[in-house]
Kinemage of the C-alpha trace (Angstrom):
@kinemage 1
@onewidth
@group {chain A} dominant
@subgroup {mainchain}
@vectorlist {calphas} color= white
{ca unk a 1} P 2.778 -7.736 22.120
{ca unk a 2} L 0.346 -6.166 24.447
{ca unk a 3} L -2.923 -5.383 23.129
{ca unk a 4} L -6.022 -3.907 24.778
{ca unk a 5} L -9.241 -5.438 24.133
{ca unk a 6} L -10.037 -3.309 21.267
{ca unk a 7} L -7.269 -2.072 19.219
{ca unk a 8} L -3.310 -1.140 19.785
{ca unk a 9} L -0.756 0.918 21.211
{ca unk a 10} L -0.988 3.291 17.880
{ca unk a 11} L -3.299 4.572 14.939
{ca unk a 12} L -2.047 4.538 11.845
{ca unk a 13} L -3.003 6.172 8.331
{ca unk a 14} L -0.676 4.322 5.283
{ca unk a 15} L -0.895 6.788 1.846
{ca unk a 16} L -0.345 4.936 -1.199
{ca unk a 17} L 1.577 7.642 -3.543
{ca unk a 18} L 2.899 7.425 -7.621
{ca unk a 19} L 3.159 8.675 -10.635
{ca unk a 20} L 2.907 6.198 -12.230
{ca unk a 21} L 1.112 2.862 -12.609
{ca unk a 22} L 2.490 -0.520 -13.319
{ca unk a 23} L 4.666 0.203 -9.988
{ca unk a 24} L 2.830 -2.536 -7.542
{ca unk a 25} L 1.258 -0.014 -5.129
{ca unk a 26} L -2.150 -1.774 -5.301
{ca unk a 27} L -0.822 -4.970 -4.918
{ca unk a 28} L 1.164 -3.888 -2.009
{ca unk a 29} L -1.805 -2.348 -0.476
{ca unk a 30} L -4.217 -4.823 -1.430
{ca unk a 31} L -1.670 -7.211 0.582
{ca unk a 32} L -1.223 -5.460 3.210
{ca unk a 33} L -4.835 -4.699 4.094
{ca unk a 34} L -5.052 -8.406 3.635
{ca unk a 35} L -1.935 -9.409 6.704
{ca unk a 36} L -3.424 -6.579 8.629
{ca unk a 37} L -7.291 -7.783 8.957
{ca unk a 38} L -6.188 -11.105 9.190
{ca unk a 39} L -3.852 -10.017 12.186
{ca unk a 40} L -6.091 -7.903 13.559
{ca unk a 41} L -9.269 -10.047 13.619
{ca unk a 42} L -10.646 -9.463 17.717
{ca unk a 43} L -7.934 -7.343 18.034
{ca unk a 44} L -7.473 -3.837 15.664
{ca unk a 45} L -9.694 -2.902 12.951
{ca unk a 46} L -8.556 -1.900 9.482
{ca unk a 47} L -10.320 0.596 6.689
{ca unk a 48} L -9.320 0.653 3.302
{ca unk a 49} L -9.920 3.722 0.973
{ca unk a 50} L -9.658 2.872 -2.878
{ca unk a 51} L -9.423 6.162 -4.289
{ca unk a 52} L -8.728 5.001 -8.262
{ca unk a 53} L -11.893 5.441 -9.365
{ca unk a 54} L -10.991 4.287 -13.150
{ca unk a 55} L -9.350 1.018 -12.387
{ca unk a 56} L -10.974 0.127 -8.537
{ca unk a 57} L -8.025 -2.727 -8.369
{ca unk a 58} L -8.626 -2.387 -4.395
{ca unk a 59} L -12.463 -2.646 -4.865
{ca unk a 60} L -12.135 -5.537 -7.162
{ca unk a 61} L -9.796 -7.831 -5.060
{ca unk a 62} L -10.976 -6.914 -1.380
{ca unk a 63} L -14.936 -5.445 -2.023
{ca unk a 64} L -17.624 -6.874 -0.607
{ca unk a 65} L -19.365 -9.300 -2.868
{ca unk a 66} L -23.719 -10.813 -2.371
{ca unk a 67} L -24.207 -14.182 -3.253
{ca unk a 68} L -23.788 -14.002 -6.802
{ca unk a 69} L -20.353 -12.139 -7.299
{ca unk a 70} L -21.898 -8.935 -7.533
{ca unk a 71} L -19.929 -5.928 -5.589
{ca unk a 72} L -22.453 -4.612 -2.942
{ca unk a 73} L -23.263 -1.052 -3.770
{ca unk a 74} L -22.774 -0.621 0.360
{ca unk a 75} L -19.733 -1.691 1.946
{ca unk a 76} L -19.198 -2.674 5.559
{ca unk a 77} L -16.048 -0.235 6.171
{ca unk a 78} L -14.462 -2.393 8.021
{ca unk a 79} L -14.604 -5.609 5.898
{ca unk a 80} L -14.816 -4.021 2.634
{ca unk a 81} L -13.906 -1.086 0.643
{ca unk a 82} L -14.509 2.657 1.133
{ca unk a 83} L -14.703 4.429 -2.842
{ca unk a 84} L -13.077 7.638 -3.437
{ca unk a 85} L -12.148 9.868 -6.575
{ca unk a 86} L -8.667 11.375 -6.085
{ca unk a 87} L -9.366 13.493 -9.509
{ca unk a 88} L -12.869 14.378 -8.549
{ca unk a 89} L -13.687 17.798 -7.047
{ca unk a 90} L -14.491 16.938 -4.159
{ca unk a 91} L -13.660 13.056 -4.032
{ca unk a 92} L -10.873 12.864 -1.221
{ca unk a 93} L -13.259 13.834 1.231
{ca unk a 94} L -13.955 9.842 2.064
{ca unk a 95} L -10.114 10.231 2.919
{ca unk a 96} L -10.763 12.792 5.211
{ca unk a 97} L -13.578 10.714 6.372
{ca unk a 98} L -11.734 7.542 7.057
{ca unk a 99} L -9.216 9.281 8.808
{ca unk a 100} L -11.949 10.478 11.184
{ca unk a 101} L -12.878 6.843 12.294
{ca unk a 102} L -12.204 4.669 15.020
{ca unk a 103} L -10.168 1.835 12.485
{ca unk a 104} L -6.893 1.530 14.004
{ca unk a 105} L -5.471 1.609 10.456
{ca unk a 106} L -6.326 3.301 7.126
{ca unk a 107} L -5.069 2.289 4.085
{ca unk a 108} L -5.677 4.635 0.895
{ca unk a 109} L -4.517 3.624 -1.804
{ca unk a 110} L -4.382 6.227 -5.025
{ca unk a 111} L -4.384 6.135 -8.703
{ca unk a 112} L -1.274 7.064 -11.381
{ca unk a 113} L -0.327 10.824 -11.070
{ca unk a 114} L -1.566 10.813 -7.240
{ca unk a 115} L 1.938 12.662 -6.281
{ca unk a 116} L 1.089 15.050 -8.467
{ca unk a 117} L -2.694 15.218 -7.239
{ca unk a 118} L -1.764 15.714 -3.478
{ca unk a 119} L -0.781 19.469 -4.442
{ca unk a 120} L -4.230 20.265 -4.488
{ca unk a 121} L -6.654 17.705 -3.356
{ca unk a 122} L -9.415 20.571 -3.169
{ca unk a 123} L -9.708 23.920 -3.624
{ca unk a 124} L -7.263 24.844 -0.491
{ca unk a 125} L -6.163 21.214 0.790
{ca unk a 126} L -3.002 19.923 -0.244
{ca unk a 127} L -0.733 16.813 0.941
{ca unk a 128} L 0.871 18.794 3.907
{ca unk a 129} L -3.081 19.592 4.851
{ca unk a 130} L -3.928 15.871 4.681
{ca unk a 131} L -0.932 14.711 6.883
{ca unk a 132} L -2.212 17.545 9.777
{ca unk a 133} L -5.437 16.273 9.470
{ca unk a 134} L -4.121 12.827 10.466
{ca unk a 135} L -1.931 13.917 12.858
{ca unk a 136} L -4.944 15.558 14.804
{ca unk a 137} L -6.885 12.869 14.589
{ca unk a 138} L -3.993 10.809 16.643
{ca unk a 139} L -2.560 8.590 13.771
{ca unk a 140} L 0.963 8.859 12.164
{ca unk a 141} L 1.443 9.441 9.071
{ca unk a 142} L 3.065 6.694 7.057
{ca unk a 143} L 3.841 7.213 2.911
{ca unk a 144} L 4.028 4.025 0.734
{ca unk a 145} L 5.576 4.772 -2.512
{ca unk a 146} L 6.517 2.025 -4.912
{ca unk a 147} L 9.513 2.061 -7.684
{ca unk a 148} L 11.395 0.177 -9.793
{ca unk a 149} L 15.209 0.184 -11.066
{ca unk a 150} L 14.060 3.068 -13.576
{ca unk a 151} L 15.592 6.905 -13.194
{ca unk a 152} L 11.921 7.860 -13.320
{ca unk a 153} L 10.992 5.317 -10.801
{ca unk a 154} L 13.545 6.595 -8.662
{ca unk a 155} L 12.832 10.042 -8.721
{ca unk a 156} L 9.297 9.225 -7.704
{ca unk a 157} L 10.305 8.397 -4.449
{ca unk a 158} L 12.021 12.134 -3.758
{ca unk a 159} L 8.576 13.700 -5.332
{ca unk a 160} L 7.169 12.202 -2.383
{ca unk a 161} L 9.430 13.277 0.162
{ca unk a 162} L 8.736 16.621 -1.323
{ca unk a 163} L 5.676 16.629 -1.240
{ca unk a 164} L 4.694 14.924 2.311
{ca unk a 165} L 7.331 16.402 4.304
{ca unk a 166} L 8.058 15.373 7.455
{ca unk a 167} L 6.243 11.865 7.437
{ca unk a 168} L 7.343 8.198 7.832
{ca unk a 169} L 8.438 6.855 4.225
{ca unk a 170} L 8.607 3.174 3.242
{ca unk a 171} L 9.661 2.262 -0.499
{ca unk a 172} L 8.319 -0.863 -1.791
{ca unk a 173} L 11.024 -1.989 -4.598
{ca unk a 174} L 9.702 -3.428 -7.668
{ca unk a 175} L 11.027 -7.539 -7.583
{ca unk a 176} L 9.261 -9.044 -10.465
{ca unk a 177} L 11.731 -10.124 -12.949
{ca unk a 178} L 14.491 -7.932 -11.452
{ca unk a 179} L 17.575 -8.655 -8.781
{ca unk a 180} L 19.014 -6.369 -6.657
{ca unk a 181} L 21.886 -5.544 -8.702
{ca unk a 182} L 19.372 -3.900 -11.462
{ca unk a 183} L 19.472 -1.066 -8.791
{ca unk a 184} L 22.114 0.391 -9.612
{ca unk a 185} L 20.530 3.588 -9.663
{ca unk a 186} L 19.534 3.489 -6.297
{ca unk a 187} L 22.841 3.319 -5.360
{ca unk a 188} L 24.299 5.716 -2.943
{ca unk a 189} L 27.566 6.156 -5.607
{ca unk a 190} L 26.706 8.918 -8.100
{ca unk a 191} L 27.342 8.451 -12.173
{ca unk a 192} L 28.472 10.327 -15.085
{ca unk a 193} L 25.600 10.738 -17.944
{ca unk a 194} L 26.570 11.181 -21.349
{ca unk a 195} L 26.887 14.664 -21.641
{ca unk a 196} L 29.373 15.005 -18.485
{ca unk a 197} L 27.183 15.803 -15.294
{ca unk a 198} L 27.248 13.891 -12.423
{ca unk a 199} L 24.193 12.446 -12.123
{ca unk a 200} L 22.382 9.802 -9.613
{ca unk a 201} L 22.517 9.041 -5.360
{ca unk a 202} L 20.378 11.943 -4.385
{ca unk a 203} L 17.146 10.384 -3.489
{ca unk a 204} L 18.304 7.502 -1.886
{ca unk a 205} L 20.078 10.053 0.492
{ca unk a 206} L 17.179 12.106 0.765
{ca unk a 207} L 15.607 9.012 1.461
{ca unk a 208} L 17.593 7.907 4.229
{ca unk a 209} L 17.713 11.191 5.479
{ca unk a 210} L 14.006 10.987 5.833
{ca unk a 211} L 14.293 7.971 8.306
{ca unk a 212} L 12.832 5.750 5.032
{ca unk a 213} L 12.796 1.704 5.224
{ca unk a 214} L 12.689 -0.219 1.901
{ca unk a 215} L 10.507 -3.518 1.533
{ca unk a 216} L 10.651 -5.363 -1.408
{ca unk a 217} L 7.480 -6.788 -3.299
{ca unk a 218} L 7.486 -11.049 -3.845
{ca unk a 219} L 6.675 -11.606 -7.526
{ca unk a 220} L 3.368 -12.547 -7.753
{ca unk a 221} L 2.824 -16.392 -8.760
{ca unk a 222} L 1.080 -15.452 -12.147
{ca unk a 223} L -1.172 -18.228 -12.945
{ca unk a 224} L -2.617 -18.685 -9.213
{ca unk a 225} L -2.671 -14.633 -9.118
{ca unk a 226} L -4.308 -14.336 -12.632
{ca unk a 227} L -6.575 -17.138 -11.888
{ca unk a 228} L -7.585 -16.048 -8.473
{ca unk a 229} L -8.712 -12.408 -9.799
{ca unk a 230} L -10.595 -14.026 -12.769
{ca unk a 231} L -12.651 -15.896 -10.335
{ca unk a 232} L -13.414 -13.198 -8.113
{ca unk a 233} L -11.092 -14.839 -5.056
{ca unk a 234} L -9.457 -12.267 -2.350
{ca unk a 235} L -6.045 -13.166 -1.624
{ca unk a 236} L -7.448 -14.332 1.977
{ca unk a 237} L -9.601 -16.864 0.134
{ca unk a 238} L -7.242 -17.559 -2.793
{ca unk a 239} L -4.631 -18.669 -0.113
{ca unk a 240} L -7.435 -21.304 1.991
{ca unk a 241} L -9.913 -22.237 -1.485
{ca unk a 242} L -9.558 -25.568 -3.267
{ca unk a 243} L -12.427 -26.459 -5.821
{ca unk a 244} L -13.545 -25.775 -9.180
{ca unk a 245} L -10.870 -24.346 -11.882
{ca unk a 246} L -9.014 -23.596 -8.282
{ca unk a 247} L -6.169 -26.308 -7.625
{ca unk a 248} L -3.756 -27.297 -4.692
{ca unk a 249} L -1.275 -25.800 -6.628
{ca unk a 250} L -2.987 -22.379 -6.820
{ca unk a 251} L -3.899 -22.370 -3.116
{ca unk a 252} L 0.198 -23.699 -2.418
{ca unk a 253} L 1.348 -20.934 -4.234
{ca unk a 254} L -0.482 -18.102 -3.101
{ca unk a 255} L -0.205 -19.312 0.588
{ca unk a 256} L 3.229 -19.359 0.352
{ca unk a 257} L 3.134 -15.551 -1.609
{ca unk a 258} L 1.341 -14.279 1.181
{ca unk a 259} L 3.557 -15.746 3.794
{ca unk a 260} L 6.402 -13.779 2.117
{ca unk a 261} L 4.241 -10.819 2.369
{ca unk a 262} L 4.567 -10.991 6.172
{ca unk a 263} L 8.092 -11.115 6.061
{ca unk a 264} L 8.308 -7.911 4.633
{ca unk a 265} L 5.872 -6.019 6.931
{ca unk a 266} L 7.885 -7.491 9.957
{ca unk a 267} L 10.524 -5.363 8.647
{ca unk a 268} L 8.667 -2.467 9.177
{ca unk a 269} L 6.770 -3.304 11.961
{ca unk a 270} L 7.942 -0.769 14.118
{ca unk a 271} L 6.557 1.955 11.950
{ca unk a 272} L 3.175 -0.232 12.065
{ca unk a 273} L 3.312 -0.180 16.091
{ca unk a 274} L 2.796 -4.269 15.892
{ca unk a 275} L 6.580 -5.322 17.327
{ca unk a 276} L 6.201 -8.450 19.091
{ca unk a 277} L 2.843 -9.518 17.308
{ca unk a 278} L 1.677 -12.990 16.543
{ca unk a 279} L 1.287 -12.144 12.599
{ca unk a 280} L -0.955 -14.082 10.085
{ca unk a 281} L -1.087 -13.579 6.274
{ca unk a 282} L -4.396 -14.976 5.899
């Protein structure tokens, strides 16, 4: 792919979007933020909003860290985290913010109940207001919403759709511990509930009708993922770092999760505007 000498052919603002947690959107995120800087490095630049102020899962697995471990109260924007409050007043307006920079990318990633949220993100602003505000500031608008095989899950993804609009949409299906015939609800082919009405194959059409592309999340190794958060290691550095409680096998492992990371963004790297690119997970 052709690249000028600092950034791409496009600008790009991803929106992490639930209603629930448990779903994988931070681990997406915090993945793809990963694939992205490490892809980008002399080429695009990436920013990262964390706006879930009460768990920070973004700030804790990409932030900025001194000597000791300890977060730095000041992040470098583009190699750490920007902090937000999605419930706060006021606290989207580092979303606004990021949006407003020269990173080729933004990722903003959003706490449980952030679909509901984006119907008034201020006094006057709501979701549509957010997407025109990235739209005039020359990025497209991509929403990243996560779900499992569940009928609440599911209907997650049409919330979205609702509320965005007229954006790009890319699912990110829920793998851990489930195969792809667990989706039945996804399915295109409707069902009869108990009481008679037919019920099911809505969203996925809606979906579709959107233009949306579906990506599915590896399963996460758990010991090597558990091990690498407990010892303060980014996925960059759990994927390269052998010493201490740290093994081979850990570093193997998460390698290889990452690598199967990139495989799913390829699928969807026309929406990213990075066809033809030389990718790298770490």
């Amino acid at each position: 792919m052709q690249m000028t000498t600092r950034g791409i052919r496009r600008r790009i603002a991803v929106i992490g979007a639930k209603d629930k947690g448990g779903a994988g959107l931070s681990t997406t995120e915090t993945a793809l933020a990963t694939v992205l800087r490490a892809t980008g490095e002399g080429h695009f630049r990436v920013q990262i909003v964390d706006a879930d102020k009460a768990n920070g899962s973004l700030t804790q697995r990409l932030g900025e860290r001194d000597d000791s471990g300890k977060l730095l109260a000041e992040q470098d924007p583009y190699k750490g985290i920007i902090k937000a409050d999605l419930f706060d007043r006021d606290g989207a307006r580092p979303i606004f913010h990021a949006i407003e920079s020269d990173a080729e990318f933004v990722i903003i990633d959003t706490p449980s109940g952030s679909l509901d949220r984006f119907g008034s993100l201020s006094e006057s602003l709501t979701a549509r207001d957010l997407v025109d505000h990235i739209r005039h500031n020359d990025r497209e608008p991509i929403v990243l919403v996560p779900f499992g095989p569940t009928v609440a899950a599911i209907r997650g993804v049409g919330k979205a759709i609702d509320t965005f609009g007229e954006v790009s949409y890319v699912g990110a299906r829920y793998m851990a511990g489930v195969r792809d015939d667990d989706y039945r609800l996804w399915s295109s082919d409707p069902l009869t509930n108990f009481y008679g009405r037919t019920v099911g194959g809505n969203v996925r059409r809606k979906f579709e009708e959107a233009g949306g592309q579906v990506i599915d999340m590896p399963p996460a190794p758990m010991r090597p993922f558990a091990l690498a958060e407990a010892l303060s290691l980014t996925f960059a550095q759990s994927a390269t770092h052998v010493g201490g409680d740290y093994e081979q096998y850990d570093r193997l492992n998460m390698a290889s999760w990452l690598n199967k990371w990139v495989r799913e963004f390829q699928k969807i790297e026309d929406l990213l505007g990075l066809e033809g690119i030389e990718w790298r997970p770490f």
